[in-house]
C-alpha positions as CSV (number, residue, x, y, z in Angstrom):
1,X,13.7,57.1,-41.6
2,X,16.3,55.0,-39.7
3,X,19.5,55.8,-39.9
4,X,22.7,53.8,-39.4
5,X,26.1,54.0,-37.9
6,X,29.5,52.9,-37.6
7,X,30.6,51.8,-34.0
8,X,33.6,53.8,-33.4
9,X,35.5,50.1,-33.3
10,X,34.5,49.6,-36.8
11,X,35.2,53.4,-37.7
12,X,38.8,52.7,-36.9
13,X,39.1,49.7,-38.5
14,X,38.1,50.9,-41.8
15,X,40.5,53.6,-41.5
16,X,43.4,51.6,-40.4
17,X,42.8,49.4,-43.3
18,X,42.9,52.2,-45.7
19,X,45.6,54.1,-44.5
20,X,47.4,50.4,-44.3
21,X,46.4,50.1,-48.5
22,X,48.9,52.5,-49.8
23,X,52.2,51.3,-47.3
24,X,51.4,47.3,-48.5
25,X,51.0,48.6,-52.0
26,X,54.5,50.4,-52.0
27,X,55.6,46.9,-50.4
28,X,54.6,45.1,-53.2
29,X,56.0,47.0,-55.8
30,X,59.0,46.7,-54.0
31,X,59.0,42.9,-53.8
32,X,58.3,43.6,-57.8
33,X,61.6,45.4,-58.1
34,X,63.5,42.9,-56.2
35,X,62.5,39.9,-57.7
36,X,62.3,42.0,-61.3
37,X,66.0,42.8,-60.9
38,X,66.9,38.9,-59.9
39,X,65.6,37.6,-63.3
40,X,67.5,40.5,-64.9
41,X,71.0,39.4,-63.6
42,X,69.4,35.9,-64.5
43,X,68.4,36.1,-67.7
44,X,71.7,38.0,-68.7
45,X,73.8,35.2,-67.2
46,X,71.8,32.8,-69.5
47,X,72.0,34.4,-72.8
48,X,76.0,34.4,-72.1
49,X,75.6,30.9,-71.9
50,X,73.3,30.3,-74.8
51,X,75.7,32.7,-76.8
52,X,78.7,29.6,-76.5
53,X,76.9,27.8,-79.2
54,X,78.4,29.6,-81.7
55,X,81.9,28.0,-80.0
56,X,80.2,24.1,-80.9
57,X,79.0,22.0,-78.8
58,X,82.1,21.0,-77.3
59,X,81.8,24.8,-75.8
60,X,78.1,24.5,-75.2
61,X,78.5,21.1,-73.4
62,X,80.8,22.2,-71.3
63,X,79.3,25.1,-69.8
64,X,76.3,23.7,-69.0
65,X,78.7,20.6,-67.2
66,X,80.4,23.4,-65.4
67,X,77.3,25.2,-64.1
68,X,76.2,20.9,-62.7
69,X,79.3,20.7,-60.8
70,X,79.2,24.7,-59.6
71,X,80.2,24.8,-56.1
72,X,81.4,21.0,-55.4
73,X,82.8,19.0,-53.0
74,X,81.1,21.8,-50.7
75,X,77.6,21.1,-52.6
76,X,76.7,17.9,-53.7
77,X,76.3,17.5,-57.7
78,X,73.9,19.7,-59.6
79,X,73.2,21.1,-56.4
80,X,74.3,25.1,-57.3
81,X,72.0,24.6,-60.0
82,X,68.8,23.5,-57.6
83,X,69.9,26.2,-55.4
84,X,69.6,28.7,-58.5
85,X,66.1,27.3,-59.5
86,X,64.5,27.2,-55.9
87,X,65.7,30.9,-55.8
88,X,64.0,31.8,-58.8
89,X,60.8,30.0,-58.5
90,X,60.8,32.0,-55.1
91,X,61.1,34.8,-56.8
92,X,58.8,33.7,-59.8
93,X,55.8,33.2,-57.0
94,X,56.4,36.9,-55.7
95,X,56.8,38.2,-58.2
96,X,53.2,36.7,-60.2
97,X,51.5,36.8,-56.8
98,X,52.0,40.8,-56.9
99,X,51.3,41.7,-60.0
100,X,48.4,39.6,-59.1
101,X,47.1,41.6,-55.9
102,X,48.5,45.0,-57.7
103,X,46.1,44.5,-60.5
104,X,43.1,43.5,-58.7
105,X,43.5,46.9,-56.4
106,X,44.0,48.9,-59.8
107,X,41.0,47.4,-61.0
108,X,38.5,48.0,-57.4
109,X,40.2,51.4,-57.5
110,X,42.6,54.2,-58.7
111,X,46.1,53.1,-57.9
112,X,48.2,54.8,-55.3
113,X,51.0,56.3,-57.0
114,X,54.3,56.6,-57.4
115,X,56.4,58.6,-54.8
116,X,57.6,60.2,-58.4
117,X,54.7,60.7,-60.7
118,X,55.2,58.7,-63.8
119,X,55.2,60.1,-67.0
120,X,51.5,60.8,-68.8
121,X,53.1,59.9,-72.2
122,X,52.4,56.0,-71.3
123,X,54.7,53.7,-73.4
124,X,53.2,50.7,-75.7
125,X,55.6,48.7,-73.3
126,X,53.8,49.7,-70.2
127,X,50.2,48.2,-71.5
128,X,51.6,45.1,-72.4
129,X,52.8,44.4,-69.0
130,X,50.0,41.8,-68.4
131,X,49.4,40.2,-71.3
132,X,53.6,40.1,-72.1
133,X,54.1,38.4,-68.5
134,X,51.2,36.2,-69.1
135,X,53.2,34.7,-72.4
136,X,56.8,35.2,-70.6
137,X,55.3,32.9,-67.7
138,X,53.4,30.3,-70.6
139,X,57.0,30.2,-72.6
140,X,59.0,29.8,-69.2
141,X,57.3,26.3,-68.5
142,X,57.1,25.3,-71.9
143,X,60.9,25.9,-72.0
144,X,61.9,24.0,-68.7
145,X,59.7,21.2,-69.9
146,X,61.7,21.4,-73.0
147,X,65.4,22.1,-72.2
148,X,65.9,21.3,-68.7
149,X,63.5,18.4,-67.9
150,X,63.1,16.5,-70.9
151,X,61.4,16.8,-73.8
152,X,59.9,14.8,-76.7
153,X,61.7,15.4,-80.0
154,X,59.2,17.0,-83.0
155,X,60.9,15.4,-85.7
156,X,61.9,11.8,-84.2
157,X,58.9,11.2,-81.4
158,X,61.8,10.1,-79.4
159,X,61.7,11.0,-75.7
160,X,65.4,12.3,-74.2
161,X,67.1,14.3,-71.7
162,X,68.7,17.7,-71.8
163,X,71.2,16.8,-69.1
164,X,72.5,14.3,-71.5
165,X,73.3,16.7,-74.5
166,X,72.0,19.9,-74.6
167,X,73.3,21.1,-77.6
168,X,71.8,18.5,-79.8
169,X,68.3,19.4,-77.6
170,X,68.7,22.9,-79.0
171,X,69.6,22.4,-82.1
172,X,66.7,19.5,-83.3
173,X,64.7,22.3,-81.0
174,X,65.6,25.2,-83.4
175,X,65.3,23.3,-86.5
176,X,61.8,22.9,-86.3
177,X,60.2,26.6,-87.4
178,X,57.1,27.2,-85.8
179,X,59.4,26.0,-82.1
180,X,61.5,28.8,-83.2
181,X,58.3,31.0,-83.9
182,X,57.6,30.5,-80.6
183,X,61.3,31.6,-79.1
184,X,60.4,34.5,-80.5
185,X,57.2,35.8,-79.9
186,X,58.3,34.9,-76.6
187,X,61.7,37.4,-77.1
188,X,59.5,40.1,-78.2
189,X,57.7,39.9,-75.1
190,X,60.5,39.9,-72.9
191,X,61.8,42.6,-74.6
192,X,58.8,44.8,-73.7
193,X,59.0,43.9,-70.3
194,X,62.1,44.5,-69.6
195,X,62.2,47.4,-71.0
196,X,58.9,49.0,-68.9
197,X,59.9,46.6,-66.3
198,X,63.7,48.0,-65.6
199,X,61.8,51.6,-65.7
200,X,59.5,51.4,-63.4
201,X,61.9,49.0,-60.7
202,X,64.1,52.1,-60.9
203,X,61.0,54.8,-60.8
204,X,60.2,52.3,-57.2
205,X,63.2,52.2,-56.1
206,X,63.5,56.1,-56.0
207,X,65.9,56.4,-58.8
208,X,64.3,58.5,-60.7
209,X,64.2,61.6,-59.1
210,X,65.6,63.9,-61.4
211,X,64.6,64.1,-65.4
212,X,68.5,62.8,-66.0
213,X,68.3,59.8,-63.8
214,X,65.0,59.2,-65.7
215,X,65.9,59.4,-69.0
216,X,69.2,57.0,-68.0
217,X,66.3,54.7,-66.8
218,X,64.6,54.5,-69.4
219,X,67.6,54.3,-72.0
220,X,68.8,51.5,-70.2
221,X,65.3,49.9,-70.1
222,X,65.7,50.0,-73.7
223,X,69.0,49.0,-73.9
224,X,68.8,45.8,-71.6
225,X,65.4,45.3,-73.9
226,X,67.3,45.0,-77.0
227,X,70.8,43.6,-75.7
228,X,68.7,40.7,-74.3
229,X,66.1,39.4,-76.4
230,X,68.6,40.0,-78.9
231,X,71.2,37.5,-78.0
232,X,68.4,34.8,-77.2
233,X,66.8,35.2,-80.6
234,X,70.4,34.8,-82.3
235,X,70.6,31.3,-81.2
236,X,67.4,30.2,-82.9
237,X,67.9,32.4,-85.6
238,X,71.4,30.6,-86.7
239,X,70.3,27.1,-86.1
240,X,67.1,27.8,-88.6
241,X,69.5,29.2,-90.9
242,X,72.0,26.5,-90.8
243,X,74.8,28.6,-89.5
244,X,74.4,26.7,-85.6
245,X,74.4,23.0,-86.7
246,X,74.7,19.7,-85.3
């Protein structure tokens, strides 16, 4: 029977790639963490924002006119704003692509670990990782299509802008009930992820060494979870129930 061998070439090869596998993988849970903890600071800085409604639209107006003219006479117009969103598709595109690579490798085989082994008691967070940043990414295009781009009102078939008057956007938005149904189903989703997300960024970024640090991770994964998708889904909420109206 004939038997076949590696060429020594090839022989290292293979083993440089697979000693290679586990350093890119840390790398890309890294670039995870990174880009995780960028839409945290984001979407915190947004529900502040979103939370001025409940000032009028005077107040709601006005913030989003501030964040336009961010930065000028040393930035043109708007142009702190297209700095902000060309940061975070970067980080949107990193972010996707590895989760992307990171689940195909967990799916040819058994993921490297953590440098701190992660808890056997897996949360119902943790599962839903996918499938929650699957809707999260869904709701995030149908939301800039909606509020920052344009949008076609539901109720009057009349094309506007956002830029124009985004609190009248939001509120004809809100009023419809299956829009708001949407809001949150996406809120409950983004409440799951960040709350396995901020836990396992922290377990990366070796901040969980000791059972303290990771029970503080994990209460602030829930805390951030509920602070968060909380203060989005008030907005909605109050304009359904007529306390946010035009």
């Amino acid at each position: 029977m004939a038997t076949t061998t590696r060429s020594p070439a090839k022989a290292k090869a293979a083993q440089a790639k697979k000693a290679k596998s586990p350093r890119t993988t840390i790398l890309l849970k890294l670039t995870m963490a990174v880009s995780g903890l960028i839409f945290i600071g984001y979407v915190l800085a947004h529900m502040y924002g979103n939370l001025k409604a409940f000032a009028g639209p005077e107040s709601f107006n006005g913030y989003a006119e501030h964040l336009r003219e961010l930065g000028e006479p040393l930035l043109p117009h708007e142009g702190f704003l297209w700095i902000a969103r060309a940061v975070l598709l970067l980080s949107l595109v990193v972010h996707v692509a590895s989760a992307i690579v990171l689940w195909r490798r967990a799916g040819k085989a058994r993921p490297v670990k953590y440098v701190v082994t992660k808890n056997r008691n897996s949360s119902f967070s943790s599962h839903w990782m996918r499938w929650g940043g699957i809707t999260i990414l869904l709701f995030l295009i149908w939301h800039l299509l909606n509020f920052s781009f344009g949008k076609v009102n539901v109720k009057t078939g009349e094309t506007g802008s956002a830029a124009g008057d985004p609190y009248t956007v939001m509120v004809q938005s809100f009023e419809v009930w299956w829009l708001t149904a949407i809001y949150l189903v996406a809120m409950v989703a983004l409440a799951l992820h960040l709350h396995h997300g901020t836990w396992s960024a922290a377990q990366t970024l070796g901040l969980t060494g000791t059972a303290k640090a990771r029970r503080t991770a994990k209460a602030a994964g829930g805390v951030l979870a509920v602070v968060v998708a909380g203060g989005f889904a008030l907005i909605p909420l109050s304009v359904l129930l007529g306390i946010i109206e035009k």
